[in-house]
C-alpha positions as CSV (number, residue, x, y, z in Angstrom):
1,X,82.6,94.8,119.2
2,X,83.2,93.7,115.8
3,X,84.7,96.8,114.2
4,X,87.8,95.8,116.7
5,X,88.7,92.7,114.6
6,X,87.7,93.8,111.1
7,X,87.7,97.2,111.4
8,X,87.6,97.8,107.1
9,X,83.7,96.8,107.7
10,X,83.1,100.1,109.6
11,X,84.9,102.8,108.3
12,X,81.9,104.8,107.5
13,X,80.4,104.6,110.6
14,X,83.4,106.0,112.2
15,X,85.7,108.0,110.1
16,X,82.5,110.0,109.0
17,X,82.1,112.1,112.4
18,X,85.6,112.3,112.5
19,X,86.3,116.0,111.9
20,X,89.5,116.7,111.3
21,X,90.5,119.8,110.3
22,X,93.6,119.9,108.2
23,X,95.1,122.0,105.5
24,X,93.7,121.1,101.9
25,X,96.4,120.7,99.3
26,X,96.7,124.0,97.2
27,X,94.3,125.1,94.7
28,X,92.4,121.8,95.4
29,X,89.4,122.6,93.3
30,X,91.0,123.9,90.8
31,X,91.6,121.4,88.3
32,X,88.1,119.1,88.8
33,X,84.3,119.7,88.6
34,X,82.7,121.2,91.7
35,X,80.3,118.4,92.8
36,X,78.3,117.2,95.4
37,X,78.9,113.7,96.4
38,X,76.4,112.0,98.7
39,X,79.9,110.4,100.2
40,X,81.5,108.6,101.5
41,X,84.2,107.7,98.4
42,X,86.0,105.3,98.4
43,X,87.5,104.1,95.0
44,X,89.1,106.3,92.2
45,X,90.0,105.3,88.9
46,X,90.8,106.6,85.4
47,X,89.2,105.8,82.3
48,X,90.4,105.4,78.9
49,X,89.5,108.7,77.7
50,X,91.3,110.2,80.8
51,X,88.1,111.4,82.6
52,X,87.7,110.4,86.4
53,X,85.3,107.8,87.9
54,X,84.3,108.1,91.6
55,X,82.6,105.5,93.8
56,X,80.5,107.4,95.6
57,X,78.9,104.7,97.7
58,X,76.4,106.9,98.9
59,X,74.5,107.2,95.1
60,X,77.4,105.4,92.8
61,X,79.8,106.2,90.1
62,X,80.5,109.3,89.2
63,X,82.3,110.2,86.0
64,X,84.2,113.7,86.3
65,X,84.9,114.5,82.4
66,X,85.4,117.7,80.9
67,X,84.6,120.1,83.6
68,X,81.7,118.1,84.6
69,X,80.5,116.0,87.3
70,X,77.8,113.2,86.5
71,X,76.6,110.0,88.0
72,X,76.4,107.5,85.3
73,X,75.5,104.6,87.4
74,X,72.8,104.0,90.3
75,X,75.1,101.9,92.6
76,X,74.3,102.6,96.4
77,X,77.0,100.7,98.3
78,X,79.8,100.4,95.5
79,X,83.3,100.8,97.1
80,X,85.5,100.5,94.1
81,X,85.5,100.4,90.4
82,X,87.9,99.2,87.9
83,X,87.2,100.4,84.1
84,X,87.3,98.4,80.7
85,X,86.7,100.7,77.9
86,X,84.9,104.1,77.2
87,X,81.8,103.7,79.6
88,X,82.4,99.9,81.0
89,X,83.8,98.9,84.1
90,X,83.7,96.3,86.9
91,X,82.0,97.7,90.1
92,X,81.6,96.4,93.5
93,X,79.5,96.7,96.5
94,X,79.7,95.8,100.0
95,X,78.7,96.3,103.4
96,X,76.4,93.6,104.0
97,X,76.1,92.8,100.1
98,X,79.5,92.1,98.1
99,X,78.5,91.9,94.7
100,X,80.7,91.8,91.6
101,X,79.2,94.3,88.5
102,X,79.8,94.7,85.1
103,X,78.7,98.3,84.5
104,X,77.8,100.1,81.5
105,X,76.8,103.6,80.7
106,X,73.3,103.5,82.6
107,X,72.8,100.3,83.7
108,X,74.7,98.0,86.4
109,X,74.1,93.9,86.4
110,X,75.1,92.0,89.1
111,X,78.0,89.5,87.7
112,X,79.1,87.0,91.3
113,X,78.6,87.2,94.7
114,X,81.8,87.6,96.7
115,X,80.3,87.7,99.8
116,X,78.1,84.5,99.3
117,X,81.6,83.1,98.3
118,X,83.0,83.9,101.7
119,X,80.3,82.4,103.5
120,X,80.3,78.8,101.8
121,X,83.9,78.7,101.5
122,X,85.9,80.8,104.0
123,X,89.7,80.5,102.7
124,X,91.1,81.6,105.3
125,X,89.4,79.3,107.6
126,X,88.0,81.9,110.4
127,X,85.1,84.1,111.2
128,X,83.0,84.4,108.1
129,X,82.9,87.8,107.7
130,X,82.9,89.6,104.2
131,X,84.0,93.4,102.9
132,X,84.6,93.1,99.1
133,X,86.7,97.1,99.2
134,X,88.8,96.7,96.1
135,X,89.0,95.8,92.8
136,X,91.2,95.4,89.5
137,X,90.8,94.3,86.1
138,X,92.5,91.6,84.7
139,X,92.8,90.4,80.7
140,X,90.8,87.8,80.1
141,X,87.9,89.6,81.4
142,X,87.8,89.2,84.7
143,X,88.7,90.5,87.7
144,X,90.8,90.3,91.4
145,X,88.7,91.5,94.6
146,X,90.0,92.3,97.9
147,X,88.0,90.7,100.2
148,X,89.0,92.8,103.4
149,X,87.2,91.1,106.2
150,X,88.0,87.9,104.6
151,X,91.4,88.4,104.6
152,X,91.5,87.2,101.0
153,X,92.0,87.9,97.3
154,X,89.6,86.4,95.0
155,X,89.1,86.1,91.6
156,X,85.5,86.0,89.7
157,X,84.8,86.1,85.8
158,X,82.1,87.1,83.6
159,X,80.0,83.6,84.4
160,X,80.0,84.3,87.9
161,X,82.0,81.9,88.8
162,X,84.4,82.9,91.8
163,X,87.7,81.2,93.1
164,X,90.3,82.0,95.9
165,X,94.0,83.4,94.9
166,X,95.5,84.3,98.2
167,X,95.0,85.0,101.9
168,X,96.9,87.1,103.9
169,X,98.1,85.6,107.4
170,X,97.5,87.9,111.0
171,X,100.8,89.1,112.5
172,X,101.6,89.6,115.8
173,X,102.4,93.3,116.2
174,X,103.3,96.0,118.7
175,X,100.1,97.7,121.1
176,X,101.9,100.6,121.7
177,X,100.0,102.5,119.2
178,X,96.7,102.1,120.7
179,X,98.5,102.9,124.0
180,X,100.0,105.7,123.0
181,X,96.3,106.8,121.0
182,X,94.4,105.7,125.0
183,X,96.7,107.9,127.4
184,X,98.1,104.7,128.7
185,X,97.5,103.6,131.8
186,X,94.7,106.5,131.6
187,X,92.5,105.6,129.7
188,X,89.7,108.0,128.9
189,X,85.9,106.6,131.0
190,X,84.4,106.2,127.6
191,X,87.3,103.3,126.4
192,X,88.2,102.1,129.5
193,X,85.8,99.5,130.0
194,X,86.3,97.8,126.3
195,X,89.7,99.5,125.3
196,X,91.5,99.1,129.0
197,X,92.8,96.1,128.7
198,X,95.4,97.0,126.1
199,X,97.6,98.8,128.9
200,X,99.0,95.7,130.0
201,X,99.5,93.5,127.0
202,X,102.1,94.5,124.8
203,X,101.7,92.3,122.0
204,X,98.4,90.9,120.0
205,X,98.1,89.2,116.8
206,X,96.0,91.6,114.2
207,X,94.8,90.8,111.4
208,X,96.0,91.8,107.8
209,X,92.8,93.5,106.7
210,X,93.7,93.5,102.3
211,X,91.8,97.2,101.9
212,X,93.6,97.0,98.1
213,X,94.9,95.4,94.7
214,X,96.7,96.4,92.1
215,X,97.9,94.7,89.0
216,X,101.8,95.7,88.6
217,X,103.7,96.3,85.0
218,X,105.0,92.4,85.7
219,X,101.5,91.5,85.6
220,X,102.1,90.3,88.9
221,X,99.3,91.4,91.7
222,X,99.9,93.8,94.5
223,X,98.1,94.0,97.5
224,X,98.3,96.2,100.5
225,X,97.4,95.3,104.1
226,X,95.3,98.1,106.6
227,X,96.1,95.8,109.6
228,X,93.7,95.2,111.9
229,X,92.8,96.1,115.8
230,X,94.9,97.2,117.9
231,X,95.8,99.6,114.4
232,X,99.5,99.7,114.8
233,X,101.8,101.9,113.5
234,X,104.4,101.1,110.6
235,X,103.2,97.5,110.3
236,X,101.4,97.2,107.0
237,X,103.0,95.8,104.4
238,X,102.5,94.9,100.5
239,X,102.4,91.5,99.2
240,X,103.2,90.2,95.8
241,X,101.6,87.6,94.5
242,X,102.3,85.8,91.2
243,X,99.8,85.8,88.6
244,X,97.6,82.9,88.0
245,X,98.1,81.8,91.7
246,X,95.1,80.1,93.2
247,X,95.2,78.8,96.8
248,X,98.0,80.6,98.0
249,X,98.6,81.0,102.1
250,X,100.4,83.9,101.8
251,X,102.2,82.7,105.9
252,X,103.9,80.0,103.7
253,X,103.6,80.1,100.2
254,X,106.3,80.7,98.2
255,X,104.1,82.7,95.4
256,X,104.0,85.4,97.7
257,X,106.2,87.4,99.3
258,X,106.7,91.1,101.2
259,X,107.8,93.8,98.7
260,X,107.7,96.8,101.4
261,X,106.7,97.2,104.9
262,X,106.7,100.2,107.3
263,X,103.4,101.8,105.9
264,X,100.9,102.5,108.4
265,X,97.1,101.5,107.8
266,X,97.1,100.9,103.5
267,X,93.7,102.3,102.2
268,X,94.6,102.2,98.3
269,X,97.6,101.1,96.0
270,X,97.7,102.5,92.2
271,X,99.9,102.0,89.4
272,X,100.7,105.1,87.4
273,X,101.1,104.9,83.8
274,X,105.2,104.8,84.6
275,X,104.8,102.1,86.8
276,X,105.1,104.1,90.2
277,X,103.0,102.5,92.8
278,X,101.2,105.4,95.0
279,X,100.4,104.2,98.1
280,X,97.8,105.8,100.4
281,X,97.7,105.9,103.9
282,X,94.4,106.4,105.8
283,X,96.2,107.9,108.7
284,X,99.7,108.5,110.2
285,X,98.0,107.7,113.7
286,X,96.1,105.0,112.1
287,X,92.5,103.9,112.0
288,X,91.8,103.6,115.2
289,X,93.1,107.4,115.8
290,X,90.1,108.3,113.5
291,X,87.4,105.4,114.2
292,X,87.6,105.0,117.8
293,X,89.2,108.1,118.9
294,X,87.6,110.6,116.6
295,X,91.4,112.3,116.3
296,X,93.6,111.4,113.2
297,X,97.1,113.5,112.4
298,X,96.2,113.3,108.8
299,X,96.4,110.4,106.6
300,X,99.8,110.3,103.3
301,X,100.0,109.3,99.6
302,X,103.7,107.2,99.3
303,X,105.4,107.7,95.6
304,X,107.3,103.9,95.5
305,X,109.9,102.8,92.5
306,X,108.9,99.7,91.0
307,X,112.8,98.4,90.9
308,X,114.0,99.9,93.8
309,X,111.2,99.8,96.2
310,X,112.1,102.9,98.0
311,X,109.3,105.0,98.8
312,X,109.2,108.7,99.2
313,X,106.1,111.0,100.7
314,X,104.0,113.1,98.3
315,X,101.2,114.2,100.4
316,X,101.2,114.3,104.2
317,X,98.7,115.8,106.5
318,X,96.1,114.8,103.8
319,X,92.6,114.8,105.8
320,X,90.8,111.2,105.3
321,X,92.3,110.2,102.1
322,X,90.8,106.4,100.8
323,X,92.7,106.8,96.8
324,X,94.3,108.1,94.5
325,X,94.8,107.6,90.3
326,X,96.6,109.8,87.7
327,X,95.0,111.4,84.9
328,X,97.0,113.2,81.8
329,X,100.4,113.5,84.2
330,X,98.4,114.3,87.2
331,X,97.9,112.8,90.6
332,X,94.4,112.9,91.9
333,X,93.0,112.0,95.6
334,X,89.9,111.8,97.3
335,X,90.1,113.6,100.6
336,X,87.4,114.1,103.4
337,X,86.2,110.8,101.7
338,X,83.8,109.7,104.4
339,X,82.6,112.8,105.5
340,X,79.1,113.9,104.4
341,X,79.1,117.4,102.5
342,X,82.5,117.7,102.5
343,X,84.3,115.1,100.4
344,X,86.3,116.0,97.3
345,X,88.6,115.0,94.5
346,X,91.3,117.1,94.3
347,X,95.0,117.3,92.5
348,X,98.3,116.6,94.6
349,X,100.7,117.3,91.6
């Protein structure tokens, strides 16, 4: 099954049913529109004015300003957006077609095709496979994608024209996780004939999965890994990459190198206006808990130091949470993000 080596690529199909049923932060509604997003979300972001923008991938952006929700841009499919001024942004789409956007208030036109990049160029060399999921601004106007079934970061500019920064190399990691998730050595009927196998190897390679990028106050970029099948626990990390790299093999290059490990299936890195970086975990149990098993333990948002790199939890328990950004002091999260009729923004602090 494909979801099992690049499982960014299905997310909706199976975090969507998942159900969990988790406590909501306090006063969750309080502090944003009521609105009803065709879901799932994915990206959040704040614009200069300090109003919200959602990708709601099931209609498109949606900009939450002064008590109101509004969808300022038909985009089915977008999975991130990255703004450039009062009502322009870079959007991008994916799930079978990874476009770049330059968005403007009511209209959306298409700027490079990441995913047609993948397929005639393939950086890192295996199964051509794309999943643009994330995307920042740079100066200069243009902009860094994460590429997360191509296991790459790329970079694309107003022309359309697209080039390769980085890839991120597999690991080889612990199964235990997916052991543990199975009721190894009994494994439920329904997984036993594809999932079985994994009570009696103990270590796999898995892919890095890049579900985010972030552009740090050193103007360096930061990207965090999901890892891939078989979804282990406390093995994603985030890379730094120098700026201006191109053609980087992050397994050997010296331009990048491991700023913090330990996380457990990255959805979303942000920089807040201090320079914290708030990392989002999908799940504590990982993906697969809530993909394959239908049964995540809640998903955290990670408050890390930009000198220090220690990290400390903001939000645990958080049900289905893909991002986060902070708006006039506060921090904002989607939550129930891929689960029709129920996903929200709400404030963690």
């Amino acid at each position: 099954m494909t979801h099992l080596r690049r499982p960014a690529r299905t997310l909706i199909a199976g975090l969507a049913t998942a159900g969990l049923l988790l406590a909501l932060p306090a006063a969750a509604s309080a502090a944003v529109p009521d609105y009803d997003y065709a879901s799932p979300l994915f990206g959040l972001a704040t614009a200069p004015d300090g109003s919200l923008l959602v990708a709601d991938s099931g209609a498109g952006i949606v900009e939450l300003r002064h008590g109101v929700g509004s969808l300022v841009a038909e985009l089915p499919g977008v999975t991130d957006v990255a703004p450039l001024g009062r009502g322009n942004m870079w959007a991008l789409t994916s799930f079978g077609d990874g476009w770049l956007y330059r968005v403007s208030r009511g209209g959306a036109k298409k700027v490079a095709n990441i995913s047609a990049f993948e397929a005639a160029v393939n950086p890192d060399g295996a199964q051509i496979d794309s999943n643009p999921f994330d995307v920042a601004a740079l100066s200069g106007g243009s902009a860094l994608v994460a590429d997360a079934a191509a296991n790459a970061i790329v970079v694309a500019d107003a022309g359309g024209n697209v080039d390769w920064v980085a890839t991120l190399p597999s690991e080889v990691v612990s199964t235990s996780n997916l052991q543990s998730l199975l009721g190894c050595p009994d494994v439920p009927a329904e997984f036993a004939d594809e999932l079985g196998f994994i009570c009696g190897v103990p270590f796999m390679p898995a892919e890095a999965v890049p579900t985010s990028v972030a552009i740090g106050p050193d103007g360096a970029y930061y990207v965090g890994e999901l890892k891939g099948f078989p979804a282990p626990a406390g093995a994603s990390r985030i890379w730094r990459i120098e700026p201006g790299t191109r053609h980087a093999d992050c397994g050997t290059s010296s331009a990048c190198s491991v700023v913090a490990d330990g996380f457990t299936s990255i959805i979303d890195l942000n920089f807040g206006p201090d320079g914290t970086l708030y990392v989002t975990e999908l799940d504590e149990s990982s993906w697969a808990a809530v993909e394959i098993l239908a049964d995540g333990s809640g998903g955290t948002v990670n408050a890390c130091d930009f000198d220090s790199w220690s990290c400390s939890e903001v939000a645990t328990g958080l049900p289905i949470p893909t991002a986060t950004t902070v708006a006039d002091g506060t921090l904002y999260a989607t939550i129930l993000a891929l689960v029709p009729g129920a996903a929200q923004v709400v404030p963690l602090s």
